[in-house]
C-alpha positions in Angstrom: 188.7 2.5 111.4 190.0 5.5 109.9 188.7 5.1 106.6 185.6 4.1 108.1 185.7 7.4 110.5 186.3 9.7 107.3 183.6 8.0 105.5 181.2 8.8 108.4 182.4 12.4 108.4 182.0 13.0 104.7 178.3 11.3 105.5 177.1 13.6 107.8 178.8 16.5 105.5 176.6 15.8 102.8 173.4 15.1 105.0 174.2 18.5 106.8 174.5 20.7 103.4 171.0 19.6 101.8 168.8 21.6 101.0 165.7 19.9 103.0 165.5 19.0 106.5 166.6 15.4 107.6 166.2 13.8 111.0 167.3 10.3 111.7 166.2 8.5 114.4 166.4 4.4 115.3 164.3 1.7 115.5 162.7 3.1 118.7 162.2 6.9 117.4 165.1 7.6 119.3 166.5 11.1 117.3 170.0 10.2 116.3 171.0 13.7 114.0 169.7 16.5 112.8 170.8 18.3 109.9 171.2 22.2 109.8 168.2 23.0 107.0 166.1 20.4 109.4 167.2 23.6 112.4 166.3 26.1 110.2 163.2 24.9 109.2 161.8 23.5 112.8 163.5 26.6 114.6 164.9 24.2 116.8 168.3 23.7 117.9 170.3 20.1 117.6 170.3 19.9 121.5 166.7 20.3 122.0 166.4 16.9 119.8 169.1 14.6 119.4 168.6 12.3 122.2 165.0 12.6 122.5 162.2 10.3 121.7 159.6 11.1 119.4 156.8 10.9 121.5 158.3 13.1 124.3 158.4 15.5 121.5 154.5 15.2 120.2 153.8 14.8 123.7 155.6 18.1 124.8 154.0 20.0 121.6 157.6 20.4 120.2 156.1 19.0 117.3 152.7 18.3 116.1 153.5 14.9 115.1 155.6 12.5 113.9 156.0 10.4 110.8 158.8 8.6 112.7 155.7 7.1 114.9 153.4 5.8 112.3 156.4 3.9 110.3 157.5 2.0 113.8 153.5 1.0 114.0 153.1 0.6 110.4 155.8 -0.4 108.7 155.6 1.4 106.0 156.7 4.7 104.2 154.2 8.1 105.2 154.2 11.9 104.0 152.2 14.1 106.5 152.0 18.1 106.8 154.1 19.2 109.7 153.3 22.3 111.7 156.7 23.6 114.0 156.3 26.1 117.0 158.0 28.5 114.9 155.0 29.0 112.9 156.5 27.5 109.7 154.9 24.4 107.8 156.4 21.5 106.4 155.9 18.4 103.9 157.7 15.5 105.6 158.1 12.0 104.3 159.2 9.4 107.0 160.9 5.8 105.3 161.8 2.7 107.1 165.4 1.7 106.7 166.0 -2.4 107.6 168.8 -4.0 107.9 170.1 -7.4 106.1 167.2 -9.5 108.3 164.7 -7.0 106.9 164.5 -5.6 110.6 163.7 -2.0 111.2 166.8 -0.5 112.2 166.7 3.3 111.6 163.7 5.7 110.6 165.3 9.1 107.9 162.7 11.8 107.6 162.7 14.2 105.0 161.6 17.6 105.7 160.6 20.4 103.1 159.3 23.9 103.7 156.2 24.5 102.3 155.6 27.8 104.6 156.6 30.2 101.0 154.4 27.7 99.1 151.1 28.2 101.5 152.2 32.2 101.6 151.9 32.6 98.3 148.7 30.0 97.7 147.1 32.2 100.1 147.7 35.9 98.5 146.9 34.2 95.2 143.3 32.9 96.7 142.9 36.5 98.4 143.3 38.2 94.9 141.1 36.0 93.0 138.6 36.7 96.0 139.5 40.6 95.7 138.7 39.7 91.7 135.8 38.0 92.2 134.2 41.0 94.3 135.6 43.4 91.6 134.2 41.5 88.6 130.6 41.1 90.4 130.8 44.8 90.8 131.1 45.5 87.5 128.9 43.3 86.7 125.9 44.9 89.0 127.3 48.1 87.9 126.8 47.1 83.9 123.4 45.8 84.4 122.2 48.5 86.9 124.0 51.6 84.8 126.0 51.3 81.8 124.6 52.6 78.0 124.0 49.4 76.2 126.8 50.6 74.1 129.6 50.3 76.6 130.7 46.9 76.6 133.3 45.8 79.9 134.3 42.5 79.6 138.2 42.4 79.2 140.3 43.2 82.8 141.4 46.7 81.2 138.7 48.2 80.2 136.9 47.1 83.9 140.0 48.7 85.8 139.4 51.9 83.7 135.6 51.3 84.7 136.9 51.6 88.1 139.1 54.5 87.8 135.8 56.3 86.4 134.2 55.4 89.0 136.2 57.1 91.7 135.6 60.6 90.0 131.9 60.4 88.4 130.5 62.0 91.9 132.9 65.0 91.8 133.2 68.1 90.2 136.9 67.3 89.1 137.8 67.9 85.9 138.8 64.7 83.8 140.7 64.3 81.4 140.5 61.4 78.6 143.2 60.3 76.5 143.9 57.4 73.9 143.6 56.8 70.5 141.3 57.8 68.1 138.0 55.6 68.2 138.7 53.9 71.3 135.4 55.6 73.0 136.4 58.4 74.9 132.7 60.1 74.2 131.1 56.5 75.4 132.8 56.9 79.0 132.9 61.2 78.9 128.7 60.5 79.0 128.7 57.6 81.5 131.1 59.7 83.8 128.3 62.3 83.2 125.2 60.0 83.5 126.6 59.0 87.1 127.3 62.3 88.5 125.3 64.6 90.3 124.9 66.7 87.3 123.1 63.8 85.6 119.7 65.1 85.3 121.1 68.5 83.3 123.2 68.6 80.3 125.6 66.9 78.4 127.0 69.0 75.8 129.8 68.0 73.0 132.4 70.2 71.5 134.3 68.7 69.0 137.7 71.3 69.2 139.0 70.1 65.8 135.6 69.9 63.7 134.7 74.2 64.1 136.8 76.6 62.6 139.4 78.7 64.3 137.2 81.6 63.4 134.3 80.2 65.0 134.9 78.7 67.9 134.9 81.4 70.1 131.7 81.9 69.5 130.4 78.8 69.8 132.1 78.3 72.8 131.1 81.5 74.4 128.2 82.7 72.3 128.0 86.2 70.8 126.2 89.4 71.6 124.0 91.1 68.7 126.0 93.0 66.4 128.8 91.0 67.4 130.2 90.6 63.5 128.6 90.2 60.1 126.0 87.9 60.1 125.6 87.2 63.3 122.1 87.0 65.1 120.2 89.8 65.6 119.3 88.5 69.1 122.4 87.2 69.9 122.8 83.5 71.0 124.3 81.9 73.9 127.3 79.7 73.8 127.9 75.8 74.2 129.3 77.0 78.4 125.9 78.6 78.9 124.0 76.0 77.4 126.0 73.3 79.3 125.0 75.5 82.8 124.5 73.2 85.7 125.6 70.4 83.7 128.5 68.6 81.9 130.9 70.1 78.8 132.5 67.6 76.6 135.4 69.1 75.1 136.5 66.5 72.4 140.3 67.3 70.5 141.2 69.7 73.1 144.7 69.1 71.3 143.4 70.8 68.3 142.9 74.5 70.5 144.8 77.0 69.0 147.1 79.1 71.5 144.6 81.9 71.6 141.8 79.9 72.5 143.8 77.9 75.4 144.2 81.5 77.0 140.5 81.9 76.6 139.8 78.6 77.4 141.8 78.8 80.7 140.4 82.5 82.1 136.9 80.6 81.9 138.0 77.6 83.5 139.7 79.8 86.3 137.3 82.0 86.8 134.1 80.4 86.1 132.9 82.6 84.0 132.8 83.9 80.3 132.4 86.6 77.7 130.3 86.5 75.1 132.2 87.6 72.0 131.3 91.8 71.7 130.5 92.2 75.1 132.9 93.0 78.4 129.8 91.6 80.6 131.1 88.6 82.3 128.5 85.8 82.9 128.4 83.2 85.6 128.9 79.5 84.4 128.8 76.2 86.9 130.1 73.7 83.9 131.8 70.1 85.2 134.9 69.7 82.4 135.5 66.4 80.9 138.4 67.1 78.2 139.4 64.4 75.7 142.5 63.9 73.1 144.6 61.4 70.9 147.6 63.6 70.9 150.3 63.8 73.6 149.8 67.3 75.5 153.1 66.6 77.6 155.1 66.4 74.2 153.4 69.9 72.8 154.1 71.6 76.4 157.7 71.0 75.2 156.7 72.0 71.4 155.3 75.5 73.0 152.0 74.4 71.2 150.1 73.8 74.0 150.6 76.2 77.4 151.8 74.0 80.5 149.2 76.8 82.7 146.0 74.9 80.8 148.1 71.1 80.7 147.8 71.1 84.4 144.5 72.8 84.7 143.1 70.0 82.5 145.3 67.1 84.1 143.3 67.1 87.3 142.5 63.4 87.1 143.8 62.1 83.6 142.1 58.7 82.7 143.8 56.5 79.7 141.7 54.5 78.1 143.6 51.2 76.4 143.5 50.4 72.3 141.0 47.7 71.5 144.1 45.9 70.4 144.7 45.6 74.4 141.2 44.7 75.2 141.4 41.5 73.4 138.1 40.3 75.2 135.9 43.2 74.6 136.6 42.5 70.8 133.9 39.6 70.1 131.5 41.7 72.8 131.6 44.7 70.8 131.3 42.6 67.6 127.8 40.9 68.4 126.5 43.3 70.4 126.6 45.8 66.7 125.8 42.7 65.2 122.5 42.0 67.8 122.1 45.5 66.5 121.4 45.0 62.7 119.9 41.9 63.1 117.6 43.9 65.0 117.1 46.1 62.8 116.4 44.6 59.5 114.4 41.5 61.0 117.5 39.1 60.5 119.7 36.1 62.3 123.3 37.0 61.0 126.4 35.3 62.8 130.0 35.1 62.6 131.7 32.2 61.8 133.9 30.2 64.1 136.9 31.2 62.0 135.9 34.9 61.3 135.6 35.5 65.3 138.8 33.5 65.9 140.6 36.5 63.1 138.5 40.0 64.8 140.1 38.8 68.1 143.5 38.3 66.2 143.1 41.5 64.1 145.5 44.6 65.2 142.2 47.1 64.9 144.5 50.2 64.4 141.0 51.9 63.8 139.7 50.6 67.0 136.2 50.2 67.9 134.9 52.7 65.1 136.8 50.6 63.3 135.3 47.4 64.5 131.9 48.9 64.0 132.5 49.4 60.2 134.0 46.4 59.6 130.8 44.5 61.0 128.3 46.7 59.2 130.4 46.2 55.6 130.1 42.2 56.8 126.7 41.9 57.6 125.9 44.1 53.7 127.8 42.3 51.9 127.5 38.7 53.5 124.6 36.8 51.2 124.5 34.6 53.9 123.3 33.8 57.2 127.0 33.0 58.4 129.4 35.8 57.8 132.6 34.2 56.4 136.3 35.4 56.3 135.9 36.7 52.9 133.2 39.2 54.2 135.4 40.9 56.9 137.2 43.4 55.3 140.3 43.6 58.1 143.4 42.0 55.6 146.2 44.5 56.0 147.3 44.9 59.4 146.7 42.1 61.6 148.7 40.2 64.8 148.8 36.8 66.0 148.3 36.7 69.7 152.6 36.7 70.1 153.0 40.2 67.9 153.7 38.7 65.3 151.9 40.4 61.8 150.2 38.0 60.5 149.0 39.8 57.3 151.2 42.6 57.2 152.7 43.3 53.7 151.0 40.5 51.9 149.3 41.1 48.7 146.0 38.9 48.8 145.5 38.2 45.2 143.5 34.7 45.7 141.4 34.8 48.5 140.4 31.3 48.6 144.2 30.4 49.1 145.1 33.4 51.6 142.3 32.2 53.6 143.4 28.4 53.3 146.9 29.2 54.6 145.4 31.1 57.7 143.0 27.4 58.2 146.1 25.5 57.5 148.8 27.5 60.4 145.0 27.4 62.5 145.0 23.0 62.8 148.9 22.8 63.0 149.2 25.1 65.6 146.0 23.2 67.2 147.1 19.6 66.2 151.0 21.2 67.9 149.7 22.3 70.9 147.5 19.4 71.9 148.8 16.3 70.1 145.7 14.6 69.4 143.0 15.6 66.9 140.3 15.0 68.9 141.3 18.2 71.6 142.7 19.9 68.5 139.2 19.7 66.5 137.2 20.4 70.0 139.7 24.5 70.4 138.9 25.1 66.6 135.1 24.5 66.6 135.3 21.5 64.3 134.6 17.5 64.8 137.4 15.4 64.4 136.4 14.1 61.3 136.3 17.7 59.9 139.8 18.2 61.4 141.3 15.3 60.1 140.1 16.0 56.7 141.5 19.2 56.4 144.7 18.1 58.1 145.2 15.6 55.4 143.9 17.9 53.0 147.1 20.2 53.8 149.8 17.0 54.0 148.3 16.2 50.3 149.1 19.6 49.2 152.4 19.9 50.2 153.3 16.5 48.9 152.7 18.1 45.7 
């Protein structure tokens, strides 16, 4: 008997320590044990159930209901979803247990907690909701407003399309950074075209294009007489002509320390000096500021003063690489390539494989970039489908995991650079799907296409 008592013991050890709930009861739904998780998970205690019949508990609303139940009627194994006072929700599978006759005998329910699961299922469905109402937004927002030229399709470029959107009806000053061709200019003039300043001007300074000498002026204008050569009449600078309306000052990195001060003073006090005169004039300018360098880095260098940094810094919007907006990249491509076709009276396209290597290429020159490399390719391409060999990109491209994919390679042969990138293309493809007909179907090919080239590639190395 003792050996049989310890074996019982070590039993109900092991039933009490798992992980899921576990309520035995007998042939008449009788509850015989409870473990501990079965407590936690129920929020009820040991007392309120051992003893009781099943149907005293659905009948009491201790539980919604019981799988115990259906197997006495039934027979047979069930999994139902559970529902406990305590608010919690539960998976529960209830199996018949039969004795040597095949009898019934006992009923052991399994119970797991789902309540996490559902938790999380539900924040999930409320974000892709939230999404969805974000993305048709946009989307009534691109078709109602946006230039033609300012393509939104990729998740970062639309949350920087937001951010834009929070500030185009003020008067704050904004400030643009990010690399160089990544269109800060495209998103200075919708800020602009969506403001109340809209129907007056939009006026560009590029900081870095005008020389040091000359930028006062055209900043500020100049009085006549002001220096040699200078208008007899005098002429107004780029803050008077922008008056009522919006300056775009492009570079602002590239201000020399002199002009910052000068630059500032106007900012401050909303007014200016033309150059020869001590006549200040009256200015209502919005500021959008734009630059490719890092300010924070020159306050720190003494190159740029900290007074202006924060003056400008009012509401600084990044805007992401093209690198980063992987799915604006074939977009942007077709819409320039709409463009030409346009144009010229033509039907040009890209090629499967010459889309599937712009979206994999690093574009270090971002969207200017992009746009050259589609005008070269539409030149040079004699045909109606631009190939590979017309996109002029090799150098400094990623594959989707950062790895460079043409990087340091000297493409002597063409032909067999691009047949490498088509052979690492179908066994990847052929890798990650395992059949060639779903392998063909992601590369744009038929399978008999696929399987040519596949054993095309297997002949080669054989040799």
């Amino acid at each position: 008997m003792n050996g049989i008592s310890g074996l019982t013991e070590r039993l109900e050890a092991i039933i009490d320590s798992s992980f899921d709930g576990i309520c035995i009861t007998d042939r008449d739904t009788n509850t015989l044990m409870v473990n501990r998780s079965y407590e936690t998970i129920s929020g009820l205690k040991k007392e309120d159930i051992v003893g009781r019949n099943m149907r005293d508990l659905v009948r009491d609303g201790v539980i919604s209901q019981s799988g115990s139940l259906i197997v006495q009627e039934t027979g047979e194994p069930v999994t139902l979803h559970q529902v406990f006072r305590n608010g919690r929700q539960a998976l529960i599978t209830s199996s018949p247990v039969r004795g040597a006759d095949g009898n019934l005998e006992m009923i052991v329910t399994n119970v797991r907690d789902l309540t996490e699961i559902y938790h999380i299922r539900k924040e999930l469905m409320h974000s892709r909701k939230k999404r969805s109402l974000l993305k048709q937004e946009i989307d009534h927002m691109q078709r109602e407003y946006l230039k033609p030229d300012l393509v939104a399709e990729d998740e970062k470029t639309l949350e920087t399309l937001e951010m834009a959107d929070r500030v185009k009806d003020l008067d704050t000053t904004v400030m643009l950074t990010g690399e160089t061709g990544v269109g800060k200019e495209v998103f200075a003039q919708y800020i602009h075209s969506h403001s109340q300043r809209s129907g007056r001007a939009f006026i560009r300074v590029n900081c870095g294009a005008i020389p040091e000498n000359l930028l006062e002026s055209e900043l500020f204008g100049y009085e006549k007489g002001a220096f040699t050569g200078a208008d007899r009449n005098g002429k107004a600078g780029m803050f008077e002509v922008a008056d009522g309306g919006t300056l775009f000052l492009d570079e602002i990195g590239e201000l020399s320390v002199p002009m910052q001060v000068k630059l500032l003073r106007a900012l401050q006090d909303q007014e200016i000096y033309r150059v020869g005169s001590t006549k200040a004039i009256k200015v209502d300018v919005r500021i959008i500021a734009a630059t490719n360098r890092n300010l924070e880095e020159m306050v720190k260098q003494r190159t740029f003063r900290e007074d202006l940094y924060y003056r400008l810094m009012v509401f600084p919007i990044h805007i992401p690489p093209l690198r980063e907006r992987v799915d604006d990249i074939l977009p942007i491509a077709e819409l320039y390539m709409e463009k030409l076709n346009r144009k010229y009276g033509t039907e040009k396209r890209f090629s499967d494989v010459s889309l599937r290597l712009l979206t994999e290429y690093g574009w270090p020159g971002n969207i200017r970039e992009l746009r050259n490399v589609v005008e070269r390719a539409y030149i040079i391409s004699p045909d109606r489908e631009i190939r590979p060999e017309s996109l002029a990109i090799f150098g400094s491209g990623r594959n989707p995991d950062g790895r460079t994919m043409y990087g340091g390679q000297k493409v002597s042969d063409l032909n067999a650079f691009l047949r490498e990138i088509e052979k690492k293309y179908i066994e990847d493809a052929y890798s990650r799907y395992g059949n060639v007909r779903d392998a063909a179907e992601s590369l744009g090919l038929s399978p008999a296409t696929f399987l040519r080239k596949k054993n095309r590639d297997i002949s080669s190395d054989s040799r």
